[in-house]
Backbone as ProteinMPNN parsed JSONL, in Angstrom:
{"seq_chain_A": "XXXXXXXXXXXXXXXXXXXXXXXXXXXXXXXXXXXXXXXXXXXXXXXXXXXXXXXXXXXXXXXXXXXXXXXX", "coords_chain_A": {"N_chain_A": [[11.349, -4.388, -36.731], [10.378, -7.185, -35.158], [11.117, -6.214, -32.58], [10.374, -3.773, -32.089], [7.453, -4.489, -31.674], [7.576, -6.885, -30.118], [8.092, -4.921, -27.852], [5.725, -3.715, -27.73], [4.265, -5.916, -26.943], [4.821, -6.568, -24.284], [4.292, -3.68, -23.295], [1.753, -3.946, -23.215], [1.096, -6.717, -22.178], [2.123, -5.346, -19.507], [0.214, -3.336, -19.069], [-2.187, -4.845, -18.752], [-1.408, -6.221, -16.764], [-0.868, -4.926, -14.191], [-3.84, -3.192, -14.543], [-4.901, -5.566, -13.448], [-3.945, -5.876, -11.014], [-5.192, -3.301, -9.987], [-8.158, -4.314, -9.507], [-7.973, -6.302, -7.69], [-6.803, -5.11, -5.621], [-8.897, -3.283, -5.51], [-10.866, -4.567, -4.527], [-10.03, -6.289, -2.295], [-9.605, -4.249, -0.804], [-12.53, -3.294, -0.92], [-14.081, -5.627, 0.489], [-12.408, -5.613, 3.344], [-13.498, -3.42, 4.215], [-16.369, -3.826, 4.312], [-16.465, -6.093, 6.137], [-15.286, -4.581, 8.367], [-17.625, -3.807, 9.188], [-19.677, -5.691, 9.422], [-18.527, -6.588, 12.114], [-18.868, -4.81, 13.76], [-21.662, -4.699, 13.521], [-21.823, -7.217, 14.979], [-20.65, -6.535, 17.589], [-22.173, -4.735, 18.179], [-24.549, -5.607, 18.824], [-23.758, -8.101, 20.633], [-23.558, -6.217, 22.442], [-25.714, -4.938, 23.422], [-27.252, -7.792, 24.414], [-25.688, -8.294, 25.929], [-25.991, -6.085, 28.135], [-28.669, -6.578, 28.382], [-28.903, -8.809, 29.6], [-27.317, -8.055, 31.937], [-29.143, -6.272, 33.326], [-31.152, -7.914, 33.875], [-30.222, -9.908, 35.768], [-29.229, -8.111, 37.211], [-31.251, -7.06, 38.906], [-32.616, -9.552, 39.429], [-30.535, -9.498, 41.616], [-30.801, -8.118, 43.659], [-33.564, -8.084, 44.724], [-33.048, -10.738, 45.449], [-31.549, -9.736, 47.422], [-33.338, -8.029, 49.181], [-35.041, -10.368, 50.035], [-33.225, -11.422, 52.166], [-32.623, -9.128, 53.361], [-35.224, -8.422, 55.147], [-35.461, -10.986, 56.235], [-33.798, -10.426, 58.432]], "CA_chain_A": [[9.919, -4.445, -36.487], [10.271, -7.452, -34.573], [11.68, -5.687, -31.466], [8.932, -2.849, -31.698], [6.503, -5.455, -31.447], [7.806, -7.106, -28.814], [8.062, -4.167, -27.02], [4.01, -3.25, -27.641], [3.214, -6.747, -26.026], [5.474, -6.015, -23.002], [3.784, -3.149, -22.965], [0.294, -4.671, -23.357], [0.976, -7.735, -20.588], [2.134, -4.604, -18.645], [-0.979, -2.707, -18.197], [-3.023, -5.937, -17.972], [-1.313, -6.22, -15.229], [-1.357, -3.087, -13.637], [-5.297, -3.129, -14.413], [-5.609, -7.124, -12.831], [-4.082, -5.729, -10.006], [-6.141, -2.591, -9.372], [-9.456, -4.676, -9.376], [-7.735, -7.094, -7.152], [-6.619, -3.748, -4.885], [-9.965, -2.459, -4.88], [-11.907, -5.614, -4.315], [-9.908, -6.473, -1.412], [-10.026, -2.955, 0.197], [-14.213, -3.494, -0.122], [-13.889, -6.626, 1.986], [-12.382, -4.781, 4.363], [-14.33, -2.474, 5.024], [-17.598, -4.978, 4.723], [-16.193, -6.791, 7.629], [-15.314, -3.995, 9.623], [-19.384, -3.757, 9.213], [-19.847, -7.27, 10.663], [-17.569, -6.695, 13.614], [-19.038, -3.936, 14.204], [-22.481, -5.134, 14.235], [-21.677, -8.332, 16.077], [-20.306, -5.98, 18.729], [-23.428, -4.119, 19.08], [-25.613, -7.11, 19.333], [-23.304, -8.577, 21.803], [-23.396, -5.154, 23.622], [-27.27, -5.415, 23.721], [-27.3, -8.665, 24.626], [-24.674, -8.232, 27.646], [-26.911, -5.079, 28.962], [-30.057, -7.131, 29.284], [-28.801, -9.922, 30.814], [-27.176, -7.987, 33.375], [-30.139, -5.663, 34.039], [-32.272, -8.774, 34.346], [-29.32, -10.228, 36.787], [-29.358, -7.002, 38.857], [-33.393, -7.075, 39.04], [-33.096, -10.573, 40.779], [-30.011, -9.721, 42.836], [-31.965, -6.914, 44.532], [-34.827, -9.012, 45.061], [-32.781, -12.077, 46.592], [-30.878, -8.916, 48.378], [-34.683, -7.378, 49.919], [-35.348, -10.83, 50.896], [-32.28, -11.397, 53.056], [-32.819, -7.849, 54.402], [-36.157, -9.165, 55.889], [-35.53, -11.834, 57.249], [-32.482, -9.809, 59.208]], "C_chain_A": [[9.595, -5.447, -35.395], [10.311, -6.924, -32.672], [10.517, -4.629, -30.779], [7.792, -3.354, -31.516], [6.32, -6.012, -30.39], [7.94, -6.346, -27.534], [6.488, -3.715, -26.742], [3.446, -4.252, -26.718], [3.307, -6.698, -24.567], [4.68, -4.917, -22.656], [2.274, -3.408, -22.444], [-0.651, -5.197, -21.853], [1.163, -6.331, -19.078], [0.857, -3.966, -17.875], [-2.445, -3.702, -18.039], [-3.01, -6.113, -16.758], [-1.652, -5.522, -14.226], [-3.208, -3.013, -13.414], [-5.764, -4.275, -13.613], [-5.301, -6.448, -11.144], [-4.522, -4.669, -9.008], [-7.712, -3.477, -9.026], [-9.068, -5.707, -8.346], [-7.235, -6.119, -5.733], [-8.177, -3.293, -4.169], [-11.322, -3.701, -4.645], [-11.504, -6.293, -2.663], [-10.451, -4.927, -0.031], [-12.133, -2.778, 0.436], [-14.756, -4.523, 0.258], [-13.441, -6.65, 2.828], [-13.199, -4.229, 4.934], [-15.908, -2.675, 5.164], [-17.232, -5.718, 6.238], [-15.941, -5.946, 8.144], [-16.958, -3.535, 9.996], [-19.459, -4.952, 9.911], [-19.579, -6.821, 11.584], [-18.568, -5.874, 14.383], [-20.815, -3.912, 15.03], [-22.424, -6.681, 15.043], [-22.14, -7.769, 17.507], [-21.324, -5.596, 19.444], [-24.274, -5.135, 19.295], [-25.242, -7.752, 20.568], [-23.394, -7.833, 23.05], [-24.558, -5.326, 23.998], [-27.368, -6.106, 24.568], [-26.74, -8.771, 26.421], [-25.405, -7.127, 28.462], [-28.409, -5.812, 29.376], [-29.767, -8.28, 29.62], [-27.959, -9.666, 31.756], [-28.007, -6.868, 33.855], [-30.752, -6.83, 34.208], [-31.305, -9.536, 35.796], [-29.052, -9.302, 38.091], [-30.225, -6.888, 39.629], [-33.332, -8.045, 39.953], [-31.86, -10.644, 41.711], [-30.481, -8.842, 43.8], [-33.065, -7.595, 45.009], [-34.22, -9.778, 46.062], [-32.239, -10.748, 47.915], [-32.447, -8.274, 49.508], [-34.651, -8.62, 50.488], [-34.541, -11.358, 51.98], [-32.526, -10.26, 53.78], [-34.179, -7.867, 55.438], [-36.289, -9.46, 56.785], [-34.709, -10.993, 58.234], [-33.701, -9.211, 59.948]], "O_chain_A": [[8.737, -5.084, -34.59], [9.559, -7.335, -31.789], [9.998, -4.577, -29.664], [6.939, -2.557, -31.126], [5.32, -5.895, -29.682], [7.923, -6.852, -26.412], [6.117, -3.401, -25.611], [2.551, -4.0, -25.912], [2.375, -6.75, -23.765], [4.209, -5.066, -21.528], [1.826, -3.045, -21.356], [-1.61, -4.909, -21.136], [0.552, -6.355, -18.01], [0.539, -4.002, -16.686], [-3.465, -3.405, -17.416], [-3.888, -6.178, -15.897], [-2.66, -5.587, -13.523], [-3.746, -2.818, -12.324], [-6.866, -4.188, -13.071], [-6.144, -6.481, -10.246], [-4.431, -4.748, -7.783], [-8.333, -3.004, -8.075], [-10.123, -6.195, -7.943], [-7.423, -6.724, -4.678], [-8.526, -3.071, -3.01], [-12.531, -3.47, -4.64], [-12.387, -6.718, -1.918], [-11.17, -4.768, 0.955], [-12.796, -2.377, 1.393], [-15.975, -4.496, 0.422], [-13.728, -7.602, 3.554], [-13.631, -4.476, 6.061], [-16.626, -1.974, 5.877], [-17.941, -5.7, 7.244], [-16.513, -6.206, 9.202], [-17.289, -2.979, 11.043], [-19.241, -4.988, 11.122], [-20.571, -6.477, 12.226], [-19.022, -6.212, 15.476], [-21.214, -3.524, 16.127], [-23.388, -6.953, 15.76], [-23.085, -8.034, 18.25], [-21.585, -5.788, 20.631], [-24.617, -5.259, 20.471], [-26.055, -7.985, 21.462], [-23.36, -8.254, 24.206], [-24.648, -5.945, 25.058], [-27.572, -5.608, 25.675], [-27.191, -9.129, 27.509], [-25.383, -7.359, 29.67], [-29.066, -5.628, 30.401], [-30.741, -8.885, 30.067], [-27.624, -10.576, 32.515], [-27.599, -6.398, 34.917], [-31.097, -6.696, 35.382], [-31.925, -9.628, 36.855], [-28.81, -9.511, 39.28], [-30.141, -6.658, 40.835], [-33.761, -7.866, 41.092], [-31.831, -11.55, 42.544], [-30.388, -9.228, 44.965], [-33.259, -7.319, 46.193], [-34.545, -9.718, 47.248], [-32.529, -10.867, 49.106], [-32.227, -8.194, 50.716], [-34.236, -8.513, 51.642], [-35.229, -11.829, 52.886], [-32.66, -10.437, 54.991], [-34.072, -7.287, 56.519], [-36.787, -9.008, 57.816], [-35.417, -10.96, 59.241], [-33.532, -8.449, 60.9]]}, "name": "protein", "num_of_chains": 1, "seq": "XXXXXXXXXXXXXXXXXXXXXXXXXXXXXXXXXXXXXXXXXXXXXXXXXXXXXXXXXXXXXXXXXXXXXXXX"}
């Protein structure tokens, strides 16, 4: 009886385990794929960001560029 016993807890600790490390499986895999959300909006913000400050940078090199053409 002892032996069959010992074998139930083995069994027991087994699928504790097994179960600790699905929730530890699927908790990492949806912090993954939360941060590839960040990145992702970072990126676009940064993309934004980098489009209007080089349309506003083109706006006044055209400008300084007209008034050089001017004076010429």
């Amino acid at each position: 009886m002892t032996s069959q016993q010992g074998g139930e807890d083995n069994y027991m600790w087994n699928n504790l385990k097994r179960y600790a490390q699905s929730l530890v499986t699927s908790f990492v895999a949806g912090e993954e794929g939360q941060g590839l959300v960040e990145y992702s909006l970072i990126l676009a913000l940064v993309s934004i960001a980098a489009i209007l400050a080089l349309t506003n940078l083109g706006a006044a090199i055209v400008a300084e560029l007209e008034v050089v053409t001017g004076a010429l």
